[in-house]
C-alpha positions, 0 to 999 in steps of 0.5 A, spaced: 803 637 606 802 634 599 808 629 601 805 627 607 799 624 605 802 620 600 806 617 606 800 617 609 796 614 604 802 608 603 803 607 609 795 606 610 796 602 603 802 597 606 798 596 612 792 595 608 796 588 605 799 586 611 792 586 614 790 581 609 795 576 610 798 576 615 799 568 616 806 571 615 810 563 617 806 561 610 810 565 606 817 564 602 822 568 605 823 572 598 817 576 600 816 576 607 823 580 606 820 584 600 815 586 604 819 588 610 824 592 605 817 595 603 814 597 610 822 600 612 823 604 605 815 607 607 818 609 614 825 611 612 826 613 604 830 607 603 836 608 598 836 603 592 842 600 595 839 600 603 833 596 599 837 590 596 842 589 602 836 590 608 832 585 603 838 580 602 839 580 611 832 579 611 831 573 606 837 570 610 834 571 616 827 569 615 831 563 612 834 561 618 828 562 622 824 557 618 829 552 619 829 553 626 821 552 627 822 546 623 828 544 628 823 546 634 817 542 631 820 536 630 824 535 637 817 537 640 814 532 636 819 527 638 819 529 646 811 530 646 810 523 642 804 524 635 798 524 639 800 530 645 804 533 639 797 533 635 793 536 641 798 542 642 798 544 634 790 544 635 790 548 641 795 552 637 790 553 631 784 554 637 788 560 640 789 563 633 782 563 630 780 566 638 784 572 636 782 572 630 775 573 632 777 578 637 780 582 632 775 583 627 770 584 634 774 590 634 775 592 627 767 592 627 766 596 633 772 601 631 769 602 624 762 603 628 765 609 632 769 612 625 762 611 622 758 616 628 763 620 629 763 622 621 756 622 621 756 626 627 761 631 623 757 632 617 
């Protein structure tokens, strides 16, 4: 029992940090895989040696992503022209900032019912 409240509780604490950042494309990859190898090793009790070699593919991995992205960017950046390709990044930030609205909404409204229902309990 007491083993599973403290998964339980690094669970909510991981979860808790990803929360907080989760502008994931912004981060070097060193610490998007750090992090990765965190959430799996709460889930699965990674060895130490499954830590370091699941961290070193995810480095590599997140690497190539960001090199893909970039790759992308640019070939939509020559296809829609500076202009287009500045209108599309604005609807892209616009679409973000919605569903971060939306998500707060709902945080705010989950918190709410948490709160009655503890109220309604004591």
């Amino acid at each position: 029992m007491k083993k599973q409240i403290i998964i339980g509780a690094a669970l909510l604490f991981s979860t808790g940090l990803m929360a907080q950042n989760r502008n994931f494309e912004n981060q070097d990859p060193e610490t998007r895989a750090e992090r990765t190898v965190l959430r799996l090793n709460n889930q699965m009790e990674l060895t130490d040696d499954e830590k370091e070699k699941l961290k070193t593919l995810h480095v590599d991995f997140f690497q190539k992503q960001s090199e893909l992205r970039e790759e992308k960017n640019e070939s939509m950046r020559e296809i829609l022209g500076d202009e287009r390709y500045g209108q599309l990044r604005e609807n892209q930030q616009e679409r973000r900032q919605t569903m971060r609205e939306t998500r707060q909404e709902k945080r705010g409204k989950m918190r709410q019912r948490r709160q009655k229902h503890q109220d309604t309990d004591e």
